[in-house]
C-alpha positions in Angstrom: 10.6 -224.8 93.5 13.2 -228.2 93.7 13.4 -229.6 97.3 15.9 -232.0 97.2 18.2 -230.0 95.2 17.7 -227.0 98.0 19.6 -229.1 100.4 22.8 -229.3 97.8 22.7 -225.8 97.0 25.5 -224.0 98.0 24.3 -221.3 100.6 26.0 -219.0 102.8 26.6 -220.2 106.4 24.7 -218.5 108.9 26.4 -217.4 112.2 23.4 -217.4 114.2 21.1 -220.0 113.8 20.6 -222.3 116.7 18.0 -224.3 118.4 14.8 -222.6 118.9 15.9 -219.9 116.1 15.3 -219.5 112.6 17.8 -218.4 109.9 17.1 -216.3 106.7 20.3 -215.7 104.2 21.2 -215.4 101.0 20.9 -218.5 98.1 23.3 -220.3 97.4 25.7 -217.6 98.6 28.8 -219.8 99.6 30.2 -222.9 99.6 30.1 -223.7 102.9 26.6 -225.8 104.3 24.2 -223.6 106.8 23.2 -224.5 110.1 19.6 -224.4 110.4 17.8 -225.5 113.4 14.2 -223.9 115.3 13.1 -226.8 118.4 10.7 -229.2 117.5 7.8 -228.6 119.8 4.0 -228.8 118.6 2.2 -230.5 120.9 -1.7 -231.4 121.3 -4.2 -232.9 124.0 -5.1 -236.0 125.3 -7.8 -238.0 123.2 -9.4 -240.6 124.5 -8.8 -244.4 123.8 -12.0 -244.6 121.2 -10.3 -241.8 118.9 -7.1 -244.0 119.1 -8.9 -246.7 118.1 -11.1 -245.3 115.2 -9.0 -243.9 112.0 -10.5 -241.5 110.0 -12.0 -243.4 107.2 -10.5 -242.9 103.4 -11.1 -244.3 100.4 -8.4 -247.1 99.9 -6.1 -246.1 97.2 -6.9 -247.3 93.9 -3.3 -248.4 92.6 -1.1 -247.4 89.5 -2.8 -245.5 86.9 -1.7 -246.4 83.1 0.2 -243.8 81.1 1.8 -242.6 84.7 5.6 -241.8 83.9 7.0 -245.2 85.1 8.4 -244.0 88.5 5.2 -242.9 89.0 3.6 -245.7 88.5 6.3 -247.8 90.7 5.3 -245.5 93.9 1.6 -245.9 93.2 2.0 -249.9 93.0 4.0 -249.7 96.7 1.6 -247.5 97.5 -1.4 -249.8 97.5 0.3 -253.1 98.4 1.5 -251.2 101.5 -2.0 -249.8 102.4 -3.5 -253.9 101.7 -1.1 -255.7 103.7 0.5 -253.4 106.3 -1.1 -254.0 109.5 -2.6 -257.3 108.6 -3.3 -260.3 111.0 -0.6 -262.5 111.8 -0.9 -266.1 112.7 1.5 -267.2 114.8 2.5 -271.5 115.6 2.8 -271.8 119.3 3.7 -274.5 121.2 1.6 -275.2 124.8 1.4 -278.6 126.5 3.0 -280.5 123.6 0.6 -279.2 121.1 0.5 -276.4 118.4 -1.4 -274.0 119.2 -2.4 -270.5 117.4 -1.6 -266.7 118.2 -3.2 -264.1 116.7 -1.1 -261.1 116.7 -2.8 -257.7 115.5 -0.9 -254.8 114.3 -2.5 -251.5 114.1 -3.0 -250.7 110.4 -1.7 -246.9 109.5 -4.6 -244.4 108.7 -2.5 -242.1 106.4 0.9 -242.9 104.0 2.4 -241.2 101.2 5.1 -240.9 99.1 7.4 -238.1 98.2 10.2 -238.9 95.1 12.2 -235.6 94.2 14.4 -236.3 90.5 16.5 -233.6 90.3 19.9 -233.1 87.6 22.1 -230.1 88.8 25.1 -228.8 87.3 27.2 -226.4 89.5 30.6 -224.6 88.4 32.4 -222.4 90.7 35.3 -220.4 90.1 38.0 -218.1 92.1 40.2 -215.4 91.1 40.0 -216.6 87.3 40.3 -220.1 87.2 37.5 -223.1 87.3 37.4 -224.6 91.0 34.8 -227.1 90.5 32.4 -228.1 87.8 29.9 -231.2 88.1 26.8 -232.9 87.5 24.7 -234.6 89.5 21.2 -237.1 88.8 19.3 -238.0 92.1 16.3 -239.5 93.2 14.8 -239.1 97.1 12.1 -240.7 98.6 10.2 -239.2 101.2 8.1 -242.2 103.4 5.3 -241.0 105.5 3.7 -243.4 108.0 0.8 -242.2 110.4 -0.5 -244.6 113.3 -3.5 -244.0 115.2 -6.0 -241.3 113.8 -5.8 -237.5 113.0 -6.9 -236.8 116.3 -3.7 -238.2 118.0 -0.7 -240.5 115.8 2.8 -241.2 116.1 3.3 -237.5 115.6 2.5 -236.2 118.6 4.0 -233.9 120.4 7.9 -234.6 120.1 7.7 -237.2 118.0 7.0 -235.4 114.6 10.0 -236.8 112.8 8.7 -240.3 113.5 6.5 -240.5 110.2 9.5 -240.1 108.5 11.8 -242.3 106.0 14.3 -241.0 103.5 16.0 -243.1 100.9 17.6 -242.8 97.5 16.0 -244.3 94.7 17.7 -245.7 91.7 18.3 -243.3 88.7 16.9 -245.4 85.9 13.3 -246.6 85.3 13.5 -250.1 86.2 10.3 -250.8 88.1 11.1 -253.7 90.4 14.1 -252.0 91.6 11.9 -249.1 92.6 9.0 -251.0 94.1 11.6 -253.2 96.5 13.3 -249.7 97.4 10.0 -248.0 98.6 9.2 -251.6 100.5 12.6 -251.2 102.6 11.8 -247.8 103.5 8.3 -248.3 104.2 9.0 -251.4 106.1 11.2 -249.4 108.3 9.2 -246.3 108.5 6.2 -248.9 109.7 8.2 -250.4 112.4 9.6 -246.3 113.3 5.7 -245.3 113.4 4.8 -248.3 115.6 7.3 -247.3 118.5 6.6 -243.8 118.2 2.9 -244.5 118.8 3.6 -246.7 121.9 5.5 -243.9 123.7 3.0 -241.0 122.5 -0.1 -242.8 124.0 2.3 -243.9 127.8 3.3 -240.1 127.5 -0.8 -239.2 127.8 -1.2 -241.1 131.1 1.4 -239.1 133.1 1.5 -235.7 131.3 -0.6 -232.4 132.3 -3.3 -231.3 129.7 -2.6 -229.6 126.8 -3.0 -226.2 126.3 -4.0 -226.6 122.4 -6.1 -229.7 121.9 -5.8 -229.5 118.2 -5.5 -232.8 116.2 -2.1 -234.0 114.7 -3.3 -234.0 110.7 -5.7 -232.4 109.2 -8.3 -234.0 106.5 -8.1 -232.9 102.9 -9.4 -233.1 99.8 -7.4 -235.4 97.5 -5.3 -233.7 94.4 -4.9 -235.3 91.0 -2.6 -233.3 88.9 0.5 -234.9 86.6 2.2 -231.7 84.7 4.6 -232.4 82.8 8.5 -234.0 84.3 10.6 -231.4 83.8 12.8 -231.3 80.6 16.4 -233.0 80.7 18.7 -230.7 82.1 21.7 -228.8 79.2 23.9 -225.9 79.4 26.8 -225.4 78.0 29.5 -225.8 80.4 32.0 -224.5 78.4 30.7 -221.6 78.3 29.9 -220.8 81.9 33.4 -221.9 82.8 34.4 -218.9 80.7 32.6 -216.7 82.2 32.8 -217.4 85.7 36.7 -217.3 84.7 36.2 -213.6 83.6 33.8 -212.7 86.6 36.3 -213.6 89.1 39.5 -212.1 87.2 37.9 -208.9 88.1 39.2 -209.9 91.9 42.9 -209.9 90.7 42.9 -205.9 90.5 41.7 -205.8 94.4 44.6 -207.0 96.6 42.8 -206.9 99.7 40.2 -209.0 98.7 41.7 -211.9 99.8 38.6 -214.8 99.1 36.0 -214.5 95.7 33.8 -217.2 94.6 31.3 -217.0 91.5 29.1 -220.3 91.6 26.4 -221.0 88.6 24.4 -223.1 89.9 21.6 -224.9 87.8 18.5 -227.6 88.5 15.7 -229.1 86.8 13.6 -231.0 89.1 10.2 -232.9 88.9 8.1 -233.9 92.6 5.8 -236.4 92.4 3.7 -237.3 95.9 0.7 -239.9 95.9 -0.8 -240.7 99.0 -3.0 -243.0 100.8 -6.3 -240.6 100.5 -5.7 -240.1 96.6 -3.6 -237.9 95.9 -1.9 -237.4 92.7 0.6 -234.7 92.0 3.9 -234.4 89.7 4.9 -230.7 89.5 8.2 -229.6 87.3 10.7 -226.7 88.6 13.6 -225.1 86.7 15.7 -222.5 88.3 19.5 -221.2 87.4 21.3 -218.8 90.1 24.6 -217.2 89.6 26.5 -216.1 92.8 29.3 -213.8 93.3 31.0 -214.0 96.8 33.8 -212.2 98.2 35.2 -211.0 101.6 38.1 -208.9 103.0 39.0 -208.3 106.8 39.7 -204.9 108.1 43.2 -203.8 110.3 41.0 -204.2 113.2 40.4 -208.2 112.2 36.4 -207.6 111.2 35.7 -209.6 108.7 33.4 -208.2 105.7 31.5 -209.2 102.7 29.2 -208.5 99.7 27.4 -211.0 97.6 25.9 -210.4 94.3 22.8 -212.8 93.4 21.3 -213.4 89.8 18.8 -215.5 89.2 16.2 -217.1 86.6 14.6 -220.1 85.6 17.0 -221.1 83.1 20.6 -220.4 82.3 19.6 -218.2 79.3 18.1 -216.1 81.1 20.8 -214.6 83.5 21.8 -211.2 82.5 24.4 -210.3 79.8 27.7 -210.8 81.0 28.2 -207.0 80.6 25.8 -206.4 83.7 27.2 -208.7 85.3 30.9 -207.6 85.4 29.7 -203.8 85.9 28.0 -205.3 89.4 30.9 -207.5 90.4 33.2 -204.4 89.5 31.0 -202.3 91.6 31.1 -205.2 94.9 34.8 -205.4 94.8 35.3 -201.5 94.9 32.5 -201.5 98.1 34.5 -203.9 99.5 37.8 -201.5 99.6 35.5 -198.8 101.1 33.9 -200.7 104.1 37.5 -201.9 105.0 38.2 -198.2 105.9 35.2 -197.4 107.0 34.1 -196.6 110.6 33.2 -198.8 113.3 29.3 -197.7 114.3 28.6 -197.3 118.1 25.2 -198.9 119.4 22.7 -196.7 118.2 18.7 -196.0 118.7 17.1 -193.3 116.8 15.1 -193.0 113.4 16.2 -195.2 110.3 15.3 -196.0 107.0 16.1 -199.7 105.7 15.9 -199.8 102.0 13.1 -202.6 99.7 15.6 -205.4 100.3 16.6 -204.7 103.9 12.5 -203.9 104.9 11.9 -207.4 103.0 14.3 -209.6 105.2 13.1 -207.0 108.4 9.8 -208.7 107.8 10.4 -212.0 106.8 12.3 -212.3 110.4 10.5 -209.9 112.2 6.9 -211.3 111.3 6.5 -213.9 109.0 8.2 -216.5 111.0 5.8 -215.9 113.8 3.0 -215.9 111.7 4.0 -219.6 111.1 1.1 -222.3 112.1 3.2 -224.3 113.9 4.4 -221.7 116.5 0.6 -221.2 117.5 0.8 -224.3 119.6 3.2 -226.6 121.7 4.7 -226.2 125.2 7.6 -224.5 124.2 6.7 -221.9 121.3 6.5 -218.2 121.6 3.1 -217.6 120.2 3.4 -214.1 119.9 0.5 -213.1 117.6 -1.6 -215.9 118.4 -4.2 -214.6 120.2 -4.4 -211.8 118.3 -6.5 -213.0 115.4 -8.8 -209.9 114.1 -6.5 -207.6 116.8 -4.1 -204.7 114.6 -0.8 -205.9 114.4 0.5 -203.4 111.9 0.3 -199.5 111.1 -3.3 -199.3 109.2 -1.5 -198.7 106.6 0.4 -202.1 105.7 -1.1 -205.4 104.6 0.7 -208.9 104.6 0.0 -211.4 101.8 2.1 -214.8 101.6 1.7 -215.7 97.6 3.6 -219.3 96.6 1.3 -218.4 93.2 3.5 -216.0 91.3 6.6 -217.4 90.2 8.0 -213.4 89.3 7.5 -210.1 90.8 7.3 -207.2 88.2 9.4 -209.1 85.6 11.8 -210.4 88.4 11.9 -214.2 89.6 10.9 -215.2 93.0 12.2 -218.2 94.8 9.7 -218.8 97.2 7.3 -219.6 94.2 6.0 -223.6 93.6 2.9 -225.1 92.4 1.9 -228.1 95.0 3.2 -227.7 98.5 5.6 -230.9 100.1 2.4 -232.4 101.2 0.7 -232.7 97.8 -1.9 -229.4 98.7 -2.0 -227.1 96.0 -0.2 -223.6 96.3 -2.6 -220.6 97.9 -2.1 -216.9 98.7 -2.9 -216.2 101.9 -4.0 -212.3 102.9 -2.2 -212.9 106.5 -2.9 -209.2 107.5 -5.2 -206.3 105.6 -5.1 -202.9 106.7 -2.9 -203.9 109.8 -5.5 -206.6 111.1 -4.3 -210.1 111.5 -6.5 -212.2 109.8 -5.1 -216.3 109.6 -1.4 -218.3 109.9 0.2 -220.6 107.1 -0.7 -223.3 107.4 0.6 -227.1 107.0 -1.5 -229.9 107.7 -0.9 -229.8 111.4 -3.9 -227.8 112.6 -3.7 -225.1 115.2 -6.6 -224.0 116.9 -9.4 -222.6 114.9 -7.5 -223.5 111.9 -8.2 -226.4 111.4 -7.1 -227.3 107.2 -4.0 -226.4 105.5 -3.5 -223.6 103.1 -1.0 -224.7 100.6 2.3 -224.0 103.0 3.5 -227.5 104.2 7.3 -226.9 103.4 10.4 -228.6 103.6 13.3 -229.8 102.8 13.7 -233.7 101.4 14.1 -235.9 104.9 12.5 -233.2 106.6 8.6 -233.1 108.0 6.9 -230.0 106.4 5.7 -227.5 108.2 4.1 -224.2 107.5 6.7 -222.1 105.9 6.5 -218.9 104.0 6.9 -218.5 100.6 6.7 -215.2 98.7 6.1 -212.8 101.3 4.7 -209.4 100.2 4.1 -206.3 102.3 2.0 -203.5 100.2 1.4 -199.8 101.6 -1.1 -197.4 101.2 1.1 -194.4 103.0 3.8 -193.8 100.6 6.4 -191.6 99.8 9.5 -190.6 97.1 12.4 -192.0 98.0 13.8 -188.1 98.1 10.2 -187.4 100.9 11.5 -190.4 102.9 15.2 -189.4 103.2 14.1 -186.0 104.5 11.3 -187.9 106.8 14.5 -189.1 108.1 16.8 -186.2 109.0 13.6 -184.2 110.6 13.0 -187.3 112.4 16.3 -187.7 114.1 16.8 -183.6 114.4 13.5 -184.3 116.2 14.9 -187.2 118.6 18.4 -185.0 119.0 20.9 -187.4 117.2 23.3 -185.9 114.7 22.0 -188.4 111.9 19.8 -191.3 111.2 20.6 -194.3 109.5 20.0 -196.2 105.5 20.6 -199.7 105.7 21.0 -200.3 101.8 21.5 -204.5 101.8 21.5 -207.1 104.2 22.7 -210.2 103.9 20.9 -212.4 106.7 19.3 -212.8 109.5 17.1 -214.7 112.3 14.5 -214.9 114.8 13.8 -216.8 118.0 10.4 -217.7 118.7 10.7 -220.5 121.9 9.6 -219.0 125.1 12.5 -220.6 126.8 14.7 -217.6 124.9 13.6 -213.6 124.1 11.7 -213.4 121.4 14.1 -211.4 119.8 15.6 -211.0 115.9 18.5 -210.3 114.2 19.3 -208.8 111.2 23.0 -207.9 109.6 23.3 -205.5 107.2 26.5 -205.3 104.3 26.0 -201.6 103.6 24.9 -199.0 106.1 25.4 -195.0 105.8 24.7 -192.4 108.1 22.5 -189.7 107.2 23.5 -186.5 108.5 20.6 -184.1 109.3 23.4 -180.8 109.3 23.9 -181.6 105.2 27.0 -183.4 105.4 27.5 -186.5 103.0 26.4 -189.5 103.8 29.2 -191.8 106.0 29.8 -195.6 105.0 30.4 -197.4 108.2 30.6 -200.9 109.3 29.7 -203.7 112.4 26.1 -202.8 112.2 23.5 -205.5 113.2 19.9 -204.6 113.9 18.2 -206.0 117.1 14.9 -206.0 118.8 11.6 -208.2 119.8 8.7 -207.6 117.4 5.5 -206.3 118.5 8.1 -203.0 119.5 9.6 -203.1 115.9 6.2 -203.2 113.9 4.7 -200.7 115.4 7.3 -197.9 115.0 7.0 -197.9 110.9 6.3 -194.5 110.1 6.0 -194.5 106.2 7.2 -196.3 103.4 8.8 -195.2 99.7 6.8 -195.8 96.5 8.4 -198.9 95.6 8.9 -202.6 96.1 11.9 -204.8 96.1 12.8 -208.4 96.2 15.0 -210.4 98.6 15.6 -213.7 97.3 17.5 -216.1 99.9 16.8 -219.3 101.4 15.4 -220.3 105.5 16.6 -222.8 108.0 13.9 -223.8 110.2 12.8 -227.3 112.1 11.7 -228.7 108.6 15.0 -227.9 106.8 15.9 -225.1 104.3 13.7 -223.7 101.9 13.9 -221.5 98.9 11.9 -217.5 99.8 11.3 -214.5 98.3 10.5 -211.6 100.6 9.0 -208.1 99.0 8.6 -205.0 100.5 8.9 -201.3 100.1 11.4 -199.1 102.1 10.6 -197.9 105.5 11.4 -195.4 108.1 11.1 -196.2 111.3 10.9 -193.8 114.1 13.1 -195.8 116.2 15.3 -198.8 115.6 17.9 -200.2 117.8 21.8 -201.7 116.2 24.5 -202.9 117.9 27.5 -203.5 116.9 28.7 -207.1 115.2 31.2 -209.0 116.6 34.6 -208.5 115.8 37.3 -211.2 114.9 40.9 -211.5 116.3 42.6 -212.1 113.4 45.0 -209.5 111.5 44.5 -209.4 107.2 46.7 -211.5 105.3 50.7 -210.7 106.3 52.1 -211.5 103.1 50.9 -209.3 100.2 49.3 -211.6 97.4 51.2 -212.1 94.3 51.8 -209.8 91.5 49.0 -209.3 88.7 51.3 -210.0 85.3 50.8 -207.5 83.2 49.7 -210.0 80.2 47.1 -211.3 82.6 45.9 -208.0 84.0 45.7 -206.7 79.9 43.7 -209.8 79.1 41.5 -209.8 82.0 40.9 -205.9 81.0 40.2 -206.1 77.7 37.5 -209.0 78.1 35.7 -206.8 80.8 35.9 -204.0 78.4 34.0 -206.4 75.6 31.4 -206.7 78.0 30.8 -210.3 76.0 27.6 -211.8 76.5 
């Protein structure tokens, strides 16, 4: 799945990330950019001065390959002039007693470098309340410049100074070689002379600071990669024809006067990642994906604000449902939308629930797969809440965790956590992370944890971010299921059971986060769109509103009493220390035996004062009529 092109997605804003948290929402949900922030904090132990001095041998890279696509070829030819001459001796004229004399200066020569190019095209085109907003194209190329100093054991990585092997630059657009090369030299000049500062202050740090309580190294050693799939093809859609519809996708927002903002954003992206390092590898994988977003909010009398999104998504354009289903779905947000305005405000509630495929997908993704993260197994600061519980049940016996960046769709549906090579050139792996309620293993980066020592295929991020493990598809299977009909009754004896007058179905989400430092509770947060209470007396089921799940994990996990017969997809995007990444979560519903909510907060202002204009009756004709057509 496209890096660079993640970070120019539009996405929804999320409310709650914030240092030492991470932040799941929906893809490209609005237009505004999303704060995403977790504390940068892996740290290892002291090594002593002969591992400093000793990198871990490699064989030199061999240089630019003929028949590589030309920018290839341009990062491989950087590539090894960088890896001869950086860190050469210098010979320095000095003057001393009215001669010239001769100082040898030695700089340390980096042990590991790579390069990381992203060339993406994107078109978006967003529209509101019928008429085009905004409709562009956009070409890019980004570097990525990784420079390590020392060896594995201990580099300019260390501790808090991850982001010091970094460099990010644009490159130019065309194939001109030269102009390439001498772009890469600047940033790997300046990424050399970053790397060298960072490794002064790691190795003072080592004289004064207590010992570290995971004496992991700071990279890990990996067999090279040589694969070249492909670029992907030149980006073409009809934009004409987008701009229609988006144009007849938000006229269905004039008939609502309460709805007060709509969006519907296409957006599409053809990307190709090439990476070649200093150890050999070789990779160029291709993405294509093509979302279409449908966005709009109201505010209740009482000045909550409230939303529903609709996300479509496939690897091409052509492949986004018929207009037809498309219109049926917005139709059926806008009229939710009227409902939860007059809906009840929930009290703080703890008792039995059920949350639906989609909501049980982000419950995990938060809840566990961000803990199960390799990174948060080691440093001063993290959490580690499941870290010393390798081969220790985690889960009901029932459940089993795999993490599968393999499988780009999910019983004929597309998943966004899917990509071929991960941002450090390993090649994609499924990862069982728990069978039968065990936990077995972490995803893993090239940062090594302890007793992990090798990555797994989940080095993630963001262009100008450092990857770290990250999930991709996430997958929870059962073996204790139910009908959705056995569950819903599971539910009402359950709370008749506790005493409550109902339980609750959360239906769809549309974010959420966790905290994993120590310094905070290790605590998530998950907000809901569409929540009903379930009445165990037989009385239909209540839409209400300013629901937002709450709790600390190992309590959470372990109250899943059964799950329904079938799996659904959440397909979003994550903010975390190495930047925001496309995921797919997939899960079956749950009921739990006890969950807690409370409620969301609640804004000051009133709704609009001024009732929006008049719907022409031409306009509102036309805008029937075409919905009617259902045109494709």
């Amino acid at each position: 799945m496209n890096r660079s092109a993640r970070r120019m997605r539009l996405r929804e804003r999320s409310r709650f990330a914030r240092p030492g948290a991470t932040a799941l929402f929906l893809a490209a949900a609005m237009a505004t950019g999303s704060q995403s922030a977790s504390a940068q904090n892996a740290a290892v132990a002291s090594v002593s001065s002969a591992a400093l001095a000793s990198p871990a041998p490699s064989a030199p890279f061999a240089g630019p390959v003929a028949g590589d696509p030309v920018l290839m070829q341009a990062m491989e030819a950087e590539l090894h002039r960088a890896q001869t001459e950086l860190g050469a001796t210098a010979t320095q004229a000095m003057p001393a007693a009215g001669k010239a004399s001769a100082k040898v200066t030695a700089q340390p020569k980096p042990y590991f470098l790579s390069y990381s190019v992203a060339d993406f095209e994107r078109v978006n085109i967003t529209s509101s309340y019928g008429a085009i907003s905004g409709s562009n194209d956009t070409h890019a190329r980004v570097a990525d410049v990784q420079v390590r100093i020392g060896a594995p054991a201990m580099d300019n990585t260390h501790g808090d100074h991850r982001t010091s092997a970094l460099t990010t630059m644009q490159l130019p657009l065309t194939d001109d070689e030269p102009s390439i090369e001498r772009t890469l030299w600047f940033a790997t000049n300046r990424g050399y002379g970053k790397a060298l500062d960072a490794f002064e202050k790691v190795k003072t740090e080592q004289q004064v600071r207590a010992k570290e309580e995971d004496a992991s190294a700071d990279f890990s050693r990996q067999q090279p990669e040589s694969e070249l799939l492909r670029p992907a093809s030149k980006l073409s859609i009809d934009q004409a024809v987008w701009e229609s519809r988006l144009r007849e996708i938000t006229a269905v927002f004039r008939r609502y006067p309460n709805i007060y903002y709509d969006t519907a954003i296409l957006s599409a992206a053809h990307e190709t990642d090439y990476f070649v390092s200093s150890e050999g590898t070789r990779v160029a994988a291709p993405s294509t994906v093509a979302r279409l977003v449908i966005v709009a909010r109201t505010r209740a009398a009482d000045g909550m604000d409230l939303f529903r999104v609709e996300t479509f998504e496939a690897d091409t354009d052509g492949h986004l449902p018929a207009q037809s289903e498309v219109l049926a779905k917005t139709e059926a947000l806008a009229r939710n939308l009227d409902e939860l305005r007059v809906a009840p405000i929930t009290e703080p509630y703890n008792g039995p629930a059920i949350l639906s495929g989609r909501a049980a997908a982000v419950f995990f993704h938060e809840v566990l797969g961000h803990r199960l993260e390799g990174q948060r197994q080691r440093g001063d600061e993290e959490g580690q809440t499941f870290t010393k519980l390798l081969n220790h049940q985690i889960l009901p016996t029932f459940l089993s965790v795999t993490d599968d960046p393999t499988i780009s769709a999910f019983d004929g549906h597309p998943l966004s956590g899917h990509y071929i090579f991960d941002d450090e050139g390993q090649p994609a792996q499924k990862v069982d992370l728990i069978k039968d309620g065990v936990l077995k293993t972490f995803l893993m980066s090239r940062l090594p944890v302890a007793s992990f020592s090798e990555s797994n295929g989940h080095g993630r991020a963001e262009t100008g971010k450092m990857p770290t493990g990250r999930q991709g598809n996430l997958i929870v299977s059962s073996t204790k299921t139910v009908s959705d009909a056995e569950l819903r009754e599971m539910l009402k004896a359950e709370a008749k059971k506790q005493g409550k007058a109902y339980g609750l179905f959360f239906e769809d989400i549309s974010s959420g986060f966790a905290v994993t430092t120590r310094r905070s509770p290790q605590a998530f947060q998950v907000m809901p769109l569409v929540v009903y209470r379930v009445y165990v007396d037989g009385r239909p089921d209540e839409l209400v509103r300013g629901v937002s799940i709450v709790g600390t994990p190992q309590a959470a996990l372990n109250r899943i009493v059964a799950t329904g017969d079938h799996q659904d997809i959440f397909n979003g995007e994550c903010g975390a220390e190495s930047g925001t990444v496309p995921v797919s979560a997939v899960a079956p519903a749950m009921l739990v035996s006890e969950i807690e909510t409370q409620r969301q907060s609640q804004g000051t202002a009133r709704p609009p004062i001024v009732e929006p204009p008049p719907l022409k009756q031409s306009q509102a004709a036309t805008t029937t009529d075409s919905a009617a057509k259902g045109g494709q």
